[in-house]
PAPAMI-126356 format. One record per residue (C-alpha): x, y, z. Coordinates in steps of 0.5 Angstrom, whole numbers, plus 500, padded with zeros to 3 digits. Example, Ala and Ser with C-alpha at 12.3 -4.5 7.8 and 13.67 -1.06 7.14 Angstrom:
BEGIN
525491516/527498514/
end
This chain:
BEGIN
477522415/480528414/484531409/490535409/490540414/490548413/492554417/487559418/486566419/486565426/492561426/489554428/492548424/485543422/480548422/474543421/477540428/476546431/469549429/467541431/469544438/466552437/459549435/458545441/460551446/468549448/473554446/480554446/481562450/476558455/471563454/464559451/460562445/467567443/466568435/474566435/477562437/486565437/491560440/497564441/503562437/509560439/517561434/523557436/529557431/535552434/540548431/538541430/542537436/545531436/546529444/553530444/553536440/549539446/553537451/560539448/557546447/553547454/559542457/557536459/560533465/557528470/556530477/561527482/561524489/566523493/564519499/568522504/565528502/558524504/560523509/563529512/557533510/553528514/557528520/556536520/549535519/548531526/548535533/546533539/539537538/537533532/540526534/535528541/529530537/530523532/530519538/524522543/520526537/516528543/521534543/519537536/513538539/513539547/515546545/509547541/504544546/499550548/498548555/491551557/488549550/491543548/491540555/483539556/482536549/487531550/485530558/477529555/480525548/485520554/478519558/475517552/480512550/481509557/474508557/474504550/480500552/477496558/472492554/476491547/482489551/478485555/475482549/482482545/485479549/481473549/482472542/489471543/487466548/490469553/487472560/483478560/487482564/492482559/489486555/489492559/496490561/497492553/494499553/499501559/506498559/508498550/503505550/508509555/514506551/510508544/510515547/516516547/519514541/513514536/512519531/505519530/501524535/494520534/495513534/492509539/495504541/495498544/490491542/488491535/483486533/487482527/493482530/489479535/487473533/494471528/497472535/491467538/493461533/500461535/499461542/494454541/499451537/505451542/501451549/502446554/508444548/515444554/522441553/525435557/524436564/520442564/512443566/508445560/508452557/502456559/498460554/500467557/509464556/508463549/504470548/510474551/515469547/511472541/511479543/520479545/521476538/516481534/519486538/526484536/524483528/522490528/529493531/532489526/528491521/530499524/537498524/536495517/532502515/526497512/521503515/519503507/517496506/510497509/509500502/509493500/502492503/499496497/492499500/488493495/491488498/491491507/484491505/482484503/487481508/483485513/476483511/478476510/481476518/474480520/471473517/476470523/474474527/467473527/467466526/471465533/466469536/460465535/462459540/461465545/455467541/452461542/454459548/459452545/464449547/469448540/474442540/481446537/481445529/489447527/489452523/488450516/481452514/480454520/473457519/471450515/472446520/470451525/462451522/463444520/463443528/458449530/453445526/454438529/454441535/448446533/443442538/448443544/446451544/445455550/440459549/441464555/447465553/444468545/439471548/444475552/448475545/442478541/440484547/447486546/448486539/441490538/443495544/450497540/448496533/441501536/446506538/451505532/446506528/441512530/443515536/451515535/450520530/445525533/449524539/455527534/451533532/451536539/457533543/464531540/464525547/461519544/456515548/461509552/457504550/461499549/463500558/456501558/454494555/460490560/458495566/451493565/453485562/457485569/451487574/446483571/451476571/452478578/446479581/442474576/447469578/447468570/453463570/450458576/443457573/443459565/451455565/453462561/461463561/464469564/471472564/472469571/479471575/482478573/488480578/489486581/495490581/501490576/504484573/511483576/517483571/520476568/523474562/519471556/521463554/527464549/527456549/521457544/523462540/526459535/520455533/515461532/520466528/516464522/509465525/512472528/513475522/506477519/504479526/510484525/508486518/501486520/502491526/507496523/503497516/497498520/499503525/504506519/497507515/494510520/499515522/500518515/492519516/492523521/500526519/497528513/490532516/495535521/501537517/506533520/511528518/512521520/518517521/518510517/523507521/523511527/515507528/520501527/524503533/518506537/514499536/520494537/521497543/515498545/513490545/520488547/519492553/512489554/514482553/518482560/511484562/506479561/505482553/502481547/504484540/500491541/499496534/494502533/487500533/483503528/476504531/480507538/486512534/478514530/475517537/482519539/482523533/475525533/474528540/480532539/486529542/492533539/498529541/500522545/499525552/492522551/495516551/498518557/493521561/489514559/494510562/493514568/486511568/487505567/493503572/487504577/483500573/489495574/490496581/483496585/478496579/479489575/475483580/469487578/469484571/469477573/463475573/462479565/459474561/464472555/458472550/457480551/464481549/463477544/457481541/461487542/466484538/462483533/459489532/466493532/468489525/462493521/468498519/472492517/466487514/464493509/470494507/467488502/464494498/471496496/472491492/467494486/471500487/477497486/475492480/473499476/480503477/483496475/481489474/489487477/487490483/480487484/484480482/488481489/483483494/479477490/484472492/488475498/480475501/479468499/486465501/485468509/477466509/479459506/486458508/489461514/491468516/499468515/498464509/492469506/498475506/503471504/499470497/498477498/505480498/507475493/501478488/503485489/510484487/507480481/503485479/509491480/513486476/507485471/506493469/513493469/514489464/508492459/509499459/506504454/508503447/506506441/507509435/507517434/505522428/507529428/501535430/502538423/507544423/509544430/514540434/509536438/508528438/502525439/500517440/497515432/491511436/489516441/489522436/486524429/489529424/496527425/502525420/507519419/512522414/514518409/520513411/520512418/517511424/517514431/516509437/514511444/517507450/515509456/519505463/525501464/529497461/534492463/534484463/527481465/524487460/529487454/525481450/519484452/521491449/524487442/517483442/513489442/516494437/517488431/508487433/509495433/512495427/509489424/516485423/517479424/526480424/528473423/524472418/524478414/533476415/532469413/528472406/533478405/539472405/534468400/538469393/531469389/529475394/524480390/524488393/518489397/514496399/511492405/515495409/519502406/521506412/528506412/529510419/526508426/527513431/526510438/522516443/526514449/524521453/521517458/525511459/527511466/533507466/537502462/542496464/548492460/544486459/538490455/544495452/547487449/540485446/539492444/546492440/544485436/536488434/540494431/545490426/538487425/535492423/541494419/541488415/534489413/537498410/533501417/537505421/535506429/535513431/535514438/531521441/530524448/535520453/535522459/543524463/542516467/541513461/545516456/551515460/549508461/549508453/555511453/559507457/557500454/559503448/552503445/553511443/560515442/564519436/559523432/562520425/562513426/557512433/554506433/546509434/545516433/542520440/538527438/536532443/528531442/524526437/523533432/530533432/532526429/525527425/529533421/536529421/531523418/528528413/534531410/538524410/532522405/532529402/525531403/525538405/518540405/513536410/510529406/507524410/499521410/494523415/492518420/485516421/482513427/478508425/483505419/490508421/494511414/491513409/
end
């Protein structure tokens, strides 16, 4: 417990403070073991300012916009250039492109991520339960679209994992599902319906300028959703893995049910088909593990290994006749050349609106943060709608050209990135190569057993399994982060996948809500002879002035944080208001000291905004405060604000305002000061440990 502070020599308020921090090597010049310890000093000598004695001598006036101003200025701002470079931002930076540099790392970085493109959209497009070649479609037609209208120069686009398998339970639900006097819908109808009206829902969102709603899938929770559709992902693998054939379950705790039927059918295993599995996972986790990164050391071209393992898995089924005598599933019929234009099924969209929106949050948010990734390493800018049109588009046009919703993958925009592509004519160059797969290239694969896809896949997830170890991180930063990814991972485990986002997005909104409505409040005393003010709990050696009592709030008020805000402050105070009244009209009242301040000056320099509904509750707790003698002083009110207060009326004329707006805390401190006729500094200095003394 200290006393009275004094200045020294030096010119430093509580030397024993300051000797504390000398004796243990930490100065105030920054220089360890210095004899002295100097703080330069600073005089400021001003009048004391009420708000609107400020604003009438530096005249005041609310800046004014006059809308056909606005938008005269905005139709200046537009010339065809910028709407061009806005609607193909290929054109920002064609003109930079170094043709003889840039070239040859975007052809060797297109030739590695059209070699990855062919298991992963092989083994994706089965997730979906669609055809094989369809995946190869994706990494073709929504890619040129994406060229030309999207923002970021290193996403890799087309299957994505996730997207994937949320686009894999719509298809089974409404497969051979028709209307009257039409045959059954195929699998391949249902995915490009699905593919038409995300692509139409992220248009919208475009036109709507939602671009920034991604920011509501907070990082905790797009990582606990991820690694709970990682579970799904794995846990639709292991029929393959196996060699099973698996009854279709719904997709209400799917994953339960799925390994409540592997266990019954547990006796029924292929064992060949495991084998394959085991030499497959081995094979990729030995390369992951310890030849990738020696590899990395000398070439920046990874080893192909997942082409490797089909290529290999291809010539062994085929040669071994694997599928004749061991009965192992392979992918079978691939169709050469490119799929002819058709119209998706608009009959069923109707009913797969719902199931579509996640599958067009999910793909945007993902590509989105991807490409502010790669935009922030390569000092770039990335337009939030501009994506939406890009992706829209882009799935739209697939639609018509047997597509599912496509997004950037992380493991492929990864490797593009690191092999040093520079722009999307990597993507282009990596069409270019496909489109001979797709032309001459695809029946080699139909003998490919479907448990080594299954192993690649399953191999691929390590990235998204891991990201379990964020959890831990997340917990210490802050448990309301930690209880999101808890319950967002658990809902999709144990749930369903658009289920585990929607309780997801519902948290994070709660949690803006939940904060919103506990902003930092505290009391504050006065760092001896200066004008600062400091939190009383979190600092010694301060003072609380006789008679009043300085509250600091820092957020917004306004209707849902009004009752919160009073709460706090009586807590603060320790006043119960309604019973302190009820007693003050009691006629056989007796004085009491246990609360002698007569002013309460509240420290609104950090209040963001303020709202009618919070200024009327406000009023009322003012009049109560009066009945108990305690006048309410208002300090460092931001313009917004003080001009809400203004207009309703809760601040006006200097002689009789209803509550009083100085400058800064220290100028309503003076006004309190003089009010009270203590001319001289009193108070009491705070301790740590029992608060006054």
């Amino acid at each position: 417990m200290k006393g009275e502070p004094d200045v020294c020599e030096s010119g430093i308020v509580n030397p024993s403070f300051y000797q504390e921090l000398t004796d243990e090597g930490v100065t105030a010049g920054g220089g360890a073991g210095s004899s002295e310890s100097i703080l330069p000093q600073l005089t400021v000598t001003r009048p004391v300012y009420q708000q609107d004695q400020l604003n009438d001598a530096y005249r005041y006036r609310k800046p004014k916009t006059k809308l056909h101003r606005v938008v005269l200025d905005s139709v200046r701002q537009v010339d065809p250039k910028s709407c061009c470079t806005s609607v193909f931002p290929p054109l920002t930076w064609l003109p930079e492109y170094s043709w003889s540099k840039d070239l040859v790392r975007d052809l060797v970085s297109g030739c590695t991520v059209a070699v990855m493109h062919i298991p992963q959209g092989i083994g994706y497009a089965l997730l979906a339960n669609v055809p094989p070649v369809v995946g190869i479609y994706m990494a073709f037609f929504p890619v040129l679209v994406y060229f030309l209208f999207g923002t970021s120069r290193h996403n890799s686009m087309g299957t994505f994992a996730v997207v994937s398998i949320m686009v894999g339970k719509t298809v089974l639900a409404y497969t051979g599902t028709s209307e009257p006097g039409e045959p059954p819908r195929t699998s391949l109808e249902v995915a490009t319906a699905i593919c038409f009206v995300v692509g139409i829902m992220q248009l919208i969102m475009c036109v709507c300028r939602l671009g920034v709603i991604s920011f509501l899938l907070s990082e905790t929770l797009v990582s606990g959703f991820t690694t709970g559709a990682a579970i799904h992902v794995v846990t639709s693998q292991i029929k393959d893995l196996l060699g099973l054939s698996l009854p279709s379950v719904g997709s209400m705790f799917e994953i339960v049910k799925t390994y409540i039927e592997i266990f019954k059918q547990i006796t029924n295993v292929n064992w060949a088909a495991i084998i394959v599995s085991a030499i497959t996972i081995v094979v990729l986790v030995i390369n992951n593990e310890y030849l990738k990164p020696k590899v990395a050391k000398r070439s920046v071209i990874p080893i192909p290994i997942e082409l490797i393992a089909v290529i290999a898995g291809t010539l062994v089924s085929k040669y071994m006749e694997l599928q004749e005598k061991y009965s192992i599933k392979t992918i079978q019929n691939i169709p050469t050349g490119l799929p002819a234009p058709s119209l998706p099924d608009f009959s069923l969209m109707p009913s797969i609106i719902i199931d579509s929106f996640p599958v067009a949050m999910v793909g945007y948010t993902v590509s989105v943060s991807m490409a502010l990734i790669f935009a922030k390493k390569e000092n770039y800018e990335i337009g939030f709608n501009q994506e939406l049109f890009a992706m829209g588009a882009g799935n739209v046009f697939g639609s018509f050209f047997s597509c599912f919703p496509f997004a950037a993958s992380l493991s492929r925009s990864s490797i593009q990135y690191s092999v040093g592509g520079r722009s999307q004519i990597a993507s282009v160059i990596s069409c270019g190569l496909l489109a001979i797969v797709l032309l001459w290239v695809g029946p080699f694969f139909e003998p490919l057993p479907r448990c080594v896809l299954a192993g690649i896949i399953v191999v691929s997830l390590k990235g998204l399994l891991m990201q379990v170890t964020q959890l831990k991180s997340f917990w210490r930063q802050s448990y309301i982060d930690g209880l999101v990814w808890i319950l967002t991972f658990l809902s999709v485990v144990l749930f369903a996948i658009d289920i585990g986002l929607l309780v997801g997005i519902v948290l994070s909104v709660c949690c803006i809500f939940f904060r919103a409505l506990k902003p930092y409040t505290c009391l504050l005393g006065n760092v001896p002879y200066t004008d600062i003010y400091l939190d009383v709990n979190r600092y010694e050696g301060l003072i609380q002035h006789a008679g009043m009592k300085i509250f600091h709030y820092c957020g917004a008020l306004n209707f849902a944080s009004r009752a919160a805000f009073k709460a706090t402050l009586c807590e603060t105070l320790g006043i119960n208001l309604t019973e302190e009244i009820k007693r003050r009209k009691d006629p056989d009242c007796k004085p009491t000291t246990e609360h002698s301040f007569k002013y309460l000056i509240l420290d609104f320099s950090s209040l963001s905004s303020i709202d009618p509904s919070a200024i009327v509750t406000f009023k009322a707790m003012v009049r109560e405060f009066e009945v108990l003698e305690i006048q309410v002083i208002l300090s460092g009110c931001q313009p917004p604000v003080f001009e809400v207060m203004h207009k309703c009326g809760l601040i006006g004329e200097l002689d009789k305002p209803f509550c009083r707006v100085f400058l800064t805390v220290h100028d309503a401190v003076q006004f309190a000061r003089e009010t009270t006729g203590t001319g001289s500094i009193s108070g009491s200095i705070v301790s740590e440990s029992t608060g006054v003394v």
